[in-house]
C-alpha positions in Angstrom: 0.0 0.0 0.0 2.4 2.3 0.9 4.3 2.3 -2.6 0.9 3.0 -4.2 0.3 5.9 -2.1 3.5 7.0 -3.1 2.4 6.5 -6.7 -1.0 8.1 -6.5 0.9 11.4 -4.7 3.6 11.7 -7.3 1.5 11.5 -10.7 -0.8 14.2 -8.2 1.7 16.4 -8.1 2.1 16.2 -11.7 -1.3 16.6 -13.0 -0.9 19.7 -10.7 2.1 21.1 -12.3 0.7 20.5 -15.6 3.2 18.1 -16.7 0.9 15.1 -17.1 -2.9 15.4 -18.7 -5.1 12.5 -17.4 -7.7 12.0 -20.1 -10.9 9.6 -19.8 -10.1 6.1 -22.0 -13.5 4.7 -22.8 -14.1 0.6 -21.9 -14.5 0.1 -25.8 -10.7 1.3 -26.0 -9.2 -0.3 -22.7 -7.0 -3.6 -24.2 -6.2 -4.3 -21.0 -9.6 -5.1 -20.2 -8.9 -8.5 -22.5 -6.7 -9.9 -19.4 -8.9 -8.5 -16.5 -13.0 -8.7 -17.9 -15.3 -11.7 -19.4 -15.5 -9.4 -22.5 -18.2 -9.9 -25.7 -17.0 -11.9 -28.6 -16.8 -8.9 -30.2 -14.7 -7.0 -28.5 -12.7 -9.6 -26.8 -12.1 -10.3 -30.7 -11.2 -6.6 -31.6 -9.1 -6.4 -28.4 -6.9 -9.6 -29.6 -6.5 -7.8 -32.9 -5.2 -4.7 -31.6 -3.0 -6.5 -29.7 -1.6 -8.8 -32.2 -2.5 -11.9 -30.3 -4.2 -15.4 -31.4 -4.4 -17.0 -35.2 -4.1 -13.3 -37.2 -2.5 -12.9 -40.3 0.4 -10.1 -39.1 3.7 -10.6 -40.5 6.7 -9.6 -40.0 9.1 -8.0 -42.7 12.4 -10.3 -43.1 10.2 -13.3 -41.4 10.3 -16.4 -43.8 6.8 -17.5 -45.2 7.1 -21.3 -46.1 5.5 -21.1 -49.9 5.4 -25.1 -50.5 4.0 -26.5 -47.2 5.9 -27.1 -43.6 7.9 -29.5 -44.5 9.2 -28.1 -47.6 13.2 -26.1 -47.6 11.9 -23.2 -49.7 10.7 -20.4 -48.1 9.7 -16.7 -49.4 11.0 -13.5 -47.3 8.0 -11.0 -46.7 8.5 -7.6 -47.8 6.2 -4.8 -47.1 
């Protein structure tokens, strides 16, 4: 409790000085809530999306894309 408190003070002091602007996040926008909340499919599905988790198709440039199957020794190099 005690660092919290200290925590809680220090970004007070803060919003007071100006140097930090606390702005309301809406639910619909809070990714964190996919770790913390029984979400809809919906947005547990958007949430996983703009996260980059589960079966998506993301890539990553320079990752190698196997073009003939998993057990094949050619592979293509993504470029975007």
């Amino acid at each position: 409790m005690k660092h919290l408190e200290i925590d809680y003070h220090f970004v007070r002091e803060k919003v007071i000085r100006g140097d930090l602007l606390v702005q309301h996040v809406s639910s619909a926008d809070q990714f964190v809530d996919i770790l913390t909340k029984g979400l809809s499919t919906h947005l547990f599905q958007q949430h996983c999306s703009n996260l980059m988790l589960g079966s998506s198709k993301h890539a990553i440039e320079g990752e190698c894309k196997d073009i003939n199957g998993p057990s094949a020794a050619t592979c293509q190099k993504i470029k975007e």
